[in-house]
C-alpha positions as CSV (number, residue, x, y, z in Angstrom):
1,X,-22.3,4.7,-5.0
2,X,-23.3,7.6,-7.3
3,X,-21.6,10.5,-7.7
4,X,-22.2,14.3,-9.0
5,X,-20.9,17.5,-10.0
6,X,-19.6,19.2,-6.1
7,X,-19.3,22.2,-4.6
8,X,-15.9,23.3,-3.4
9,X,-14.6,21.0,-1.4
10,X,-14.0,22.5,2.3
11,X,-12.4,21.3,5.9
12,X,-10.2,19.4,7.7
13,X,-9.9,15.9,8.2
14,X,-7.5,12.8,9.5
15,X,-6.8,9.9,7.4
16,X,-6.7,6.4,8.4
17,X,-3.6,5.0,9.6
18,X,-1.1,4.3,6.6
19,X,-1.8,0.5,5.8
20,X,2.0,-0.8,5.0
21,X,2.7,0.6,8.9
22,X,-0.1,-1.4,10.1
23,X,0.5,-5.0,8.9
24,X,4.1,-4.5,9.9
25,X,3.5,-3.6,13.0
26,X,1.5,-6.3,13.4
27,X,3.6,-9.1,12.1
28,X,7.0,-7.5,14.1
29,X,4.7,-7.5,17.6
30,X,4.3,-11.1,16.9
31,X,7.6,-11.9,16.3
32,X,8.9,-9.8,19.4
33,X,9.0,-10.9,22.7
34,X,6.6,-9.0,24.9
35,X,3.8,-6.2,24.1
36,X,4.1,-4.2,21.3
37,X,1.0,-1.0,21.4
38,X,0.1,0.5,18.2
39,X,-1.6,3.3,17.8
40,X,-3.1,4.5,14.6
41,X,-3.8,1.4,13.7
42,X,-6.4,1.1,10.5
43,X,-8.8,-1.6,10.9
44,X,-9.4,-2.3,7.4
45,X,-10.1,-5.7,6.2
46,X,-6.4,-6.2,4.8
47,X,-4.6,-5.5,7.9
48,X,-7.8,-7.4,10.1
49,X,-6.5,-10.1,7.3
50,X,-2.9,-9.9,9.4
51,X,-4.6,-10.0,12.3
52,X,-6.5,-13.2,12.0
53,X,-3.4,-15.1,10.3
54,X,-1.4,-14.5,13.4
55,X,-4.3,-14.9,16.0
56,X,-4.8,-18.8,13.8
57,X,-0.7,-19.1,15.1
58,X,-1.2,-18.3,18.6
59,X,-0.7,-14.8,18.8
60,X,-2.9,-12.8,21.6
61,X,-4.0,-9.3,19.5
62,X,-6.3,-7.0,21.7
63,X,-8.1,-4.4,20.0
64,X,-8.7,-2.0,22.7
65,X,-10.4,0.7,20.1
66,X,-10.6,0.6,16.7
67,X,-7.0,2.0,16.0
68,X,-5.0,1.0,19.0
69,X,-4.9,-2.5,19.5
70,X,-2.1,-4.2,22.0
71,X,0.3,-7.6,20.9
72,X,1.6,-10.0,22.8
73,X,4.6,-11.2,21.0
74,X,6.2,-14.3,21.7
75,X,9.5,-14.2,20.2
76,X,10.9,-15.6,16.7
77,X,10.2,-18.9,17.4
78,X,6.9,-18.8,18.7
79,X,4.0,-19.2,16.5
80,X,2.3,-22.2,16.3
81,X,1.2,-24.7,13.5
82,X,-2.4,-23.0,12.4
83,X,-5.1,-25.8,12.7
84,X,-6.6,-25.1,9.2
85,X,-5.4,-22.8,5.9
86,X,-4.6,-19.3,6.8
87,X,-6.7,-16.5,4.5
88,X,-5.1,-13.0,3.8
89,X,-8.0,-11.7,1.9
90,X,-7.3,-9.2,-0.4
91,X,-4.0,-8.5,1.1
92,X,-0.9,-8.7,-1.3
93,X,1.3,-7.9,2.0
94,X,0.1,-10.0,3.9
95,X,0.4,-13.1,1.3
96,X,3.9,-12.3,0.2
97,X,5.2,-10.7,4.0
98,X,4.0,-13.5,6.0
99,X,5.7,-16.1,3.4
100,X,8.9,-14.9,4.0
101,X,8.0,-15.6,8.3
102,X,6.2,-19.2,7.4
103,X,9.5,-20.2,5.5
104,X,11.4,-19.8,8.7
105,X,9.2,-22.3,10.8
106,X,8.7,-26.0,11.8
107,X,5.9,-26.9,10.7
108,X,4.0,-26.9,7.3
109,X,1.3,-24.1,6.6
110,X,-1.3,-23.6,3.5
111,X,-2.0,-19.6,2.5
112,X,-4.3,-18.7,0.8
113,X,-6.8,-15.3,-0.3
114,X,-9.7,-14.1,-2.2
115,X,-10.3,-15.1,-6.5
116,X,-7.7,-11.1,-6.6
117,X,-5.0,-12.8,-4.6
118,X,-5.5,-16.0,-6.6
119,X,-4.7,-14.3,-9.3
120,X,-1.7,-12.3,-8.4
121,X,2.3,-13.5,-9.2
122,X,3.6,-15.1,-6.1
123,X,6.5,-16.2,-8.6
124,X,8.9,-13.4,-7.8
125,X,8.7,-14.7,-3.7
126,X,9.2,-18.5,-4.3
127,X,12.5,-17.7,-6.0
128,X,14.1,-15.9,-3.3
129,X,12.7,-18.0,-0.5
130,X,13.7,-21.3,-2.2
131,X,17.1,-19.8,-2.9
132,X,17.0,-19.7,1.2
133,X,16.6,-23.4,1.4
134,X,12.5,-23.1,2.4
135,X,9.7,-25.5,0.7
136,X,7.2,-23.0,-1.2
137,X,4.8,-25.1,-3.6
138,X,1.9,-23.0,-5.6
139,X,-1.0,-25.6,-5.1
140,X,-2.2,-25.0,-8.8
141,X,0.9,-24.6,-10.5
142,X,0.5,-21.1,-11.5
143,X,3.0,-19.6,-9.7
144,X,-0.5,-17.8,-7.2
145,X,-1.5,-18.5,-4.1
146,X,-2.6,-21.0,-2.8
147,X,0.9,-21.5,-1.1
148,X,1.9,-24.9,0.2
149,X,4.9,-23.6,2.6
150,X,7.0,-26.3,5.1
151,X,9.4,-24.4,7.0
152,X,13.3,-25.1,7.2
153,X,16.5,-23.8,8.1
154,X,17.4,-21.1,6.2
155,X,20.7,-19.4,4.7
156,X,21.7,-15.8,4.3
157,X,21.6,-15.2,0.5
158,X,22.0,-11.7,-1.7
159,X,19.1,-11.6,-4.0
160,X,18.9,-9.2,-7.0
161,X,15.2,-8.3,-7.9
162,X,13.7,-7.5,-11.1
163,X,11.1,-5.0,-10.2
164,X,11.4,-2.3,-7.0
165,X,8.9,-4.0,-4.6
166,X,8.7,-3.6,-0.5
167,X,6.5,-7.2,-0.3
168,X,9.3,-9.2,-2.1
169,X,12.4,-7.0,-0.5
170,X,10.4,-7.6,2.9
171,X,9.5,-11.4,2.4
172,X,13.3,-11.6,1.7
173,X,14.3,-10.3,4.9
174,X,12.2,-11.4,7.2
175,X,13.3,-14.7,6.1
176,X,16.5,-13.3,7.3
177,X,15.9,-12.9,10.2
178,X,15.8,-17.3,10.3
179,X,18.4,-17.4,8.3
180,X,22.6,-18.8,9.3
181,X,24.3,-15.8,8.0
182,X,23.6,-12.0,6.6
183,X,21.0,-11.6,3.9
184,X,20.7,-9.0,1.6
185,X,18.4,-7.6,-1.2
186,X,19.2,-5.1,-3.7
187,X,16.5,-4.1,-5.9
188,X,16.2,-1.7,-9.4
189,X,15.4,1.6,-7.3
190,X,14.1,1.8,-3.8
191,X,10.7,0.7,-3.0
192,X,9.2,2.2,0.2
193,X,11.5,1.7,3.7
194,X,9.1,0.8,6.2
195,X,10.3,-2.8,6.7
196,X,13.8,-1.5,7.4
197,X,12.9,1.6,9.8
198,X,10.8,-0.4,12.1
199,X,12.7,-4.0,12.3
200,X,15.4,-1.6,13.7
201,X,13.0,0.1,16.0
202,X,12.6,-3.5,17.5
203,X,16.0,-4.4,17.9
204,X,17.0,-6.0,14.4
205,X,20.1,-5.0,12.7
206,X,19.2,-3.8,9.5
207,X,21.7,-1.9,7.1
208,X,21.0,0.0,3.6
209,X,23.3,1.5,1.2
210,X,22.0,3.2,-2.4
211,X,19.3,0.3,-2.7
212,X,20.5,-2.2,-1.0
213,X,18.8,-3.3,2.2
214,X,21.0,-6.2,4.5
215,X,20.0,-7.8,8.0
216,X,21.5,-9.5,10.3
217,X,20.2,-13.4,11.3
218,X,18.4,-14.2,14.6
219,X,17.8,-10.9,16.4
220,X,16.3,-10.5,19.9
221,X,13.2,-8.4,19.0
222,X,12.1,-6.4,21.8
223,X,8.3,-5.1,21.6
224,X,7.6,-1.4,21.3
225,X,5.3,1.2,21.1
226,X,4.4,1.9,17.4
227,X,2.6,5.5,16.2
228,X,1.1,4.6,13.0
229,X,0.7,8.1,10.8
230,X,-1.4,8.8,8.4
231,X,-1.8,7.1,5.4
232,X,-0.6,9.3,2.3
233,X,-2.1,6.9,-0.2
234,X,-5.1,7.9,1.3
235,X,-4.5,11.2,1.8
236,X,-3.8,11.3,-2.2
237,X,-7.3,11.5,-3.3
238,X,-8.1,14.4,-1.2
239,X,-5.2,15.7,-2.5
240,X,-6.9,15.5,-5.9
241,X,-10.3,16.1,-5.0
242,X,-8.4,20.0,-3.8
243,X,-6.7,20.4,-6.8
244,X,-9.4,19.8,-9.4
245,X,-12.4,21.0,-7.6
246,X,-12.8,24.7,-7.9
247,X,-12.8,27.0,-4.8
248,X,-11.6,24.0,-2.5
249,X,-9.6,24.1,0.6
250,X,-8.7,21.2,2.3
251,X,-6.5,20.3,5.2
252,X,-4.9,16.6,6.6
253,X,-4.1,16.5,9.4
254,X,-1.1,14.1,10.4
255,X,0.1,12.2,7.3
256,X,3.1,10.1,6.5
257,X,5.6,11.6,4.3
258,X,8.7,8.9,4.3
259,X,10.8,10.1,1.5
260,X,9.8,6.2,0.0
261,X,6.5,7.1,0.1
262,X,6.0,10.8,-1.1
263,X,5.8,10.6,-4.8
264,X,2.6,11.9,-5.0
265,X,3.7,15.4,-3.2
266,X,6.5,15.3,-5.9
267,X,4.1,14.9,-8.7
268,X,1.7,17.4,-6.9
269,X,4.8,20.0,-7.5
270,X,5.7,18.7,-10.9
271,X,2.0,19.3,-11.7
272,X,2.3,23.2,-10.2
273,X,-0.6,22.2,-7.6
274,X,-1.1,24.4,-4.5
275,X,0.0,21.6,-1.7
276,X,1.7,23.1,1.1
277,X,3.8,20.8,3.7
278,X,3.2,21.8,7.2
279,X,6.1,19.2,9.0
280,X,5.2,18.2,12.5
281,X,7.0,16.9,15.1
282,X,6.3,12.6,14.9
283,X,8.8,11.9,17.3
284,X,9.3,8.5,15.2
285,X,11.1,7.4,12.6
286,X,8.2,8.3,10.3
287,X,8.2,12.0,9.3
288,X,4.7,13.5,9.5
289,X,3.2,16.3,7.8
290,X,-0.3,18.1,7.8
291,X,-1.0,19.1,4.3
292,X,-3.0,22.1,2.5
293,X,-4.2,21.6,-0.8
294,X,-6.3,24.6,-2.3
295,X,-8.0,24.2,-5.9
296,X,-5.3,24.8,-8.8
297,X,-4.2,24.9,-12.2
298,X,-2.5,22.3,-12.8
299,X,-0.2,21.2,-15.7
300,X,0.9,18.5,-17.5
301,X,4.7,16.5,-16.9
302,X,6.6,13.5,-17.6
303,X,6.4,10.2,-14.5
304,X,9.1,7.8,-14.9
305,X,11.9,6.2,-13.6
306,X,13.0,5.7,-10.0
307,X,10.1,8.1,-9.1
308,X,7.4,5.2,-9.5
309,X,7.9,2.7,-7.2
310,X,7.3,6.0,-4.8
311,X,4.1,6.5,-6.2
312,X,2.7,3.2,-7.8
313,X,-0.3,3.0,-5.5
314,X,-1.6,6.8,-6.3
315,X,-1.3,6.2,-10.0
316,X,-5.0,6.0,-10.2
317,X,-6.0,8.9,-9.3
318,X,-3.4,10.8,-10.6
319,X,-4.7,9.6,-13.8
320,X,-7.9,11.7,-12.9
321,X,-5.4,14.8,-12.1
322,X,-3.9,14.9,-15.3
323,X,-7.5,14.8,-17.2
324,X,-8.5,18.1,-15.7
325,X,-4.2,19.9,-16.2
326,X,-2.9,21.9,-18.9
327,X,-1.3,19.7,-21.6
328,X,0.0,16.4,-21.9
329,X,1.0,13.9,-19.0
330,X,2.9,10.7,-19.4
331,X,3.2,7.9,-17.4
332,X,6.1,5.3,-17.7
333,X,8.1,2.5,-16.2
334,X,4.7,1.2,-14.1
335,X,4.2,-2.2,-15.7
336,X,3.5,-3.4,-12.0
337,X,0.7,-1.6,-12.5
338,X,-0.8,-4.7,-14.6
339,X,-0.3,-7.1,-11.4
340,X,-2.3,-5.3,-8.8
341,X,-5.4,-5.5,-7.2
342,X,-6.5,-4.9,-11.2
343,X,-4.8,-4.8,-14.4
344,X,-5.1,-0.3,-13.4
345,X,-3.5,0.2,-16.9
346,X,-6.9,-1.2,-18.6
347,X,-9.1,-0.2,-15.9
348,X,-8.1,3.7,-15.6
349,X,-8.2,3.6,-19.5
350,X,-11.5,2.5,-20.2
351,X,-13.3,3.7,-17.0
352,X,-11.7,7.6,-18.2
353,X,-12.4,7.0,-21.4
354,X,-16.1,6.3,-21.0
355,X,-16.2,9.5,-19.3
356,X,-14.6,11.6,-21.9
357,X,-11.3,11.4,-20.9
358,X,-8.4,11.4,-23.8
359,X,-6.0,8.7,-22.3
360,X,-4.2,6.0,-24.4
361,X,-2.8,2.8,-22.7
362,X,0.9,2.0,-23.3
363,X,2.8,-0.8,-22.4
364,X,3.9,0.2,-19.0
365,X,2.0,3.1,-18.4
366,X,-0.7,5.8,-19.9
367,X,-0.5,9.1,-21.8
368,X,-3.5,11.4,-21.0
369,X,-4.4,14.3,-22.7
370,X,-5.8,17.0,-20.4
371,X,-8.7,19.7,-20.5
372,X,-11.0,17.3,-21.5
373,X,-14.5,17.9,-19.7
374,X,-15.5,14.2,-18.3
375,X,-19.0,13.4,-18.1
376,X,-20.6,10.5,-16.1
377,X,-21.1,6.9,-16.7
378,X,-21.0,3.4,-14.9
379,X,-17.8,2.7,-13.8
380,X,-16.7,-1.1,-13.0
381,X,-14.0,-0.6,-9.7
382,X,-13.3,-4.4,-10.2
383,X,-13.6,-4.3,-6.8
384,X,-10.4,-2.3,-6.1
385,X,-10.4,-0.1,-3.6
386,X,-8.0,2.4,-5.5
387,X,-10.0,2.3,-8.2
388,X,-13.2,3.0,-6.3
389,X,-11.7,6.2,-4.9
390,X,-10.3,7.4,-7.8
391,X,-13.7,7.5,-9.8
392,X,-15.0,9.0,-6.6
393,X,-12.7,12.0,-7.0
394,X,-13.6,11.9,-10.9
395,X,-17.3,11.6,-10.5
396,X,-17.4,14.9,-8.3
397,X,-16.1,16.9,-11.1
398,X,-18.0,15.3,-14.2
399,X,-21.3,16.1,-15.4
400,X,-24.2,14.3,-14.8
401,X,-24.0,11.0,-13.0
402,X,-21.2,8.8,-12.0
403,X,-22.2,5.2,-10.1
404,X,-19.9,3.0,-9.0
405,X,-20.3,-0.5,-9.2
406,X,-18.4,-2.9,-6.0
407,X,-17.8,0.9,-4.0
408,X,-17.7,-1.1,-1.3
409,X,-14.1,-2.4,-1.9
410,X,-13.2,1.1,-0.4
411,X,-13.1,-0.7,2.9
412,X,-9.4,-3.0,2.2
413,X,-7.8,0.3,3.1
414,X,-10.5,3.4,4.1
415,X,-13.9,2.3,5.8
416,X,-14.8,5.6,5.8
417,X,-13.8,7.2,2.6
418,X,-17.6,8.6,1.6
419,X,-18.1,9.3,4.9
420,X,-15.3,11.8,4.9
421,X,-16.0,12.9,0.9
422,X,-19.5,13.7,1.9
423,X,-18.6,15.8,5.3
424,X,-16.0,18.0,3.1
425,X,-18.5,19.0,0.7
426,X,-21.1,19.8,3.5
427,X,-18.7,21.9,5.6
């Protein structure tokens, strides 16, 4: 894709469904006993990745459109033996969420992904779940996927992480839910809550206190109806896009704004940008927003601490923020940066800088200089879809050309991400 130099940036628009939502609701239909409805769904290839793993175990998925689909669940115990290696794709949550289920079950199972996934630590799930008495074996030694898994009985363990993660605090407890007594996780600082909000929502008993999470063993799921809201790691980059492009005025419509989740709308305030929540009534245990970004001037500020793991997904693109605010930003605490879909510390730093940007690499984060102008150039998304849409936002506020090499990775979590770029800067 190739980028230039836009025009405000103008309209309303709905995001796809938020992705963590999705695969859960997925993988908790299957576990439940009757039909679980979810609409809002996004059909991007990671959560069609969760989809195929649990149609491979026996599971009857409907898509009736392309966001609502219908489950038929059959209960804790009733997935079958796949009849050949299970493939998650690109999907980190599907890899680690759907250990924690296998580890639970009677038969033996072999998960693997795509050369990314192949690549990314698996380590800090084959602890816990080994802790729990299951049989995880990493194929090549490397502590990656592929994943040799043999289900067994489980125990109820309390597990202390080392980094604030949702897949490895989920994979933990949906073990749990096979275990013979209570398990518990507590983690650093609290990752996002989906896991917990919608286990309940199916009939689990799940507790959390400061950052620890605790479920009960053997619950009778029940399945539901699930409204999946907007995703607000995709509504980030329009976020952006409004901020740094001049004259823009952009509304979205319906997003997700879990207090786990909502970094970004923190940083958008740190950063003095004109964002505007407009709450909604979600009648869920998601709270939903629409949100109004105008064009702004933004400043500098300090990200750190327990405010990451809220944010760690938009750190891309807030990189391209901070190139266009007043003064300094800093970026600390996001090592897990390193172990994504991309090393995104390297990535953002070279791709910026051969665009002008001032931006130094640290250790665990980046410290970017802004009021820089950026300028085009090729950009390599190593075929992450954050990335991608990041250099997107960048590209339409640089001179001359921007092209994107592997744009196509936009569709792991937005299909129609240039569709909806291009329609904003045509209203």
């Amino acid at each position: 894709m190739k980028f230039t130099r836009s025009k405000a940036l103008k309209g309303e628009l709905t995001v796809p469904g938020d992705k963590s939502i999705s695969h859960r609701a997925v993988m908790f239909g299957a576990l439940a006993e009757g039909l679980t409805e979810v609409e809002g769904f996004l059909p991007g290839a990671d959560c069609l990745s969760t989809i195929d793993c649990f149609r491979r175990m026996g599971i009857a998925i409907e898509e009736k459109e392309s966001t609502r689909i219908l489950i038929q669940g059959k209960g804790l115990h009733g997935l079958k033996k796949p009849s050949q290696v299970l493939d998650t794709g690109n999907s980190g949550t599907t890899t680690r969420l759907i250990s924690g289920i296998l580890s639970g079950q009677s038969f033996e199972t072999t998960l693997t992904g795509d050369t990314s996934i192949q690549k990314r630590p698996m380590g800090r799930i084959i602890e816990p779940l080994s802790l729990m008495g299951a049989s995880i074996e990493s194929l090549n030694g490397n502590g990656c996927a592929p994943l040799r898994i043999l289900g067994h009985p489980l125990h109820g363990i309390h597990y202390t992480t080392k980094v604030a993660s949702a897949q490895v605090k989920s994979a933990i407890l949906l073990a749990g839910l096979y275990g013979d007594s209570p398990t518990s996780v507590t983690e650093p600082a609290l990752s996002r809550n989906h896991t917990e909000l919608m286990l309940n929502s199916f009939g689990a008993k799940v507790q959390t206190e400061g950052t620890t999470a605790a479920i009960e063993p053997r619950p009778h799921l029940i399945g539901q109806k699930i409204l999946v809201p907007g995703d607000i790691s995709s509504a980030a980059y329009f976020l952006a896009a409004g901020c740094i492009t001049p004259g823009s005025e952009i509304l979205i419509r319906n997003v997700g704004i879990n207090p786990t989740r909502d970094g970004i709308l923190r940083v958008c305030q740190m950063m003095k940008a004109d964002v505007r929540i407009l709450p909604i009534d979600s009648q869920t245990d998601e709270p939903m927003a629409d949100l109004l970004v105008k064009a702004s001037d933004l400043q500098g500020c300090i990200l750190e601490g327990e405010l990451i793991p809220a944010l760690i997904d938009e750190i891309p693109v807030i990189a391209v923020m901070a190139c266009f605010a007043k003064g300094t930003t800093v970026i600390r605490d996001a090592a897990e940066l390193k172990v994504k879909e991309s090393n995104r510390i390297d990535v953002m730093v070279k791709n910026l800088s051969a665009m002008g940007a001032h931006i130094t690499a640290t250790e665990d984060g980046m410290i970017i200089e802004g009021g820089y102008p950026l300028h085009g150039a090729v950009i390599d998304s190593h075929l992450d879809h954050r990335i991608a849409m990041s250099f997107a936002v960048a590209g339409l506020n640089a001179d001359r050309e921007t092209k994107i090499l592997g744009a196509e990775c936009v569709n792991i979590s937005y299909p129609a991400f240039y569709e909806d770029l291009k329609y904003l800067q045509q209203s």
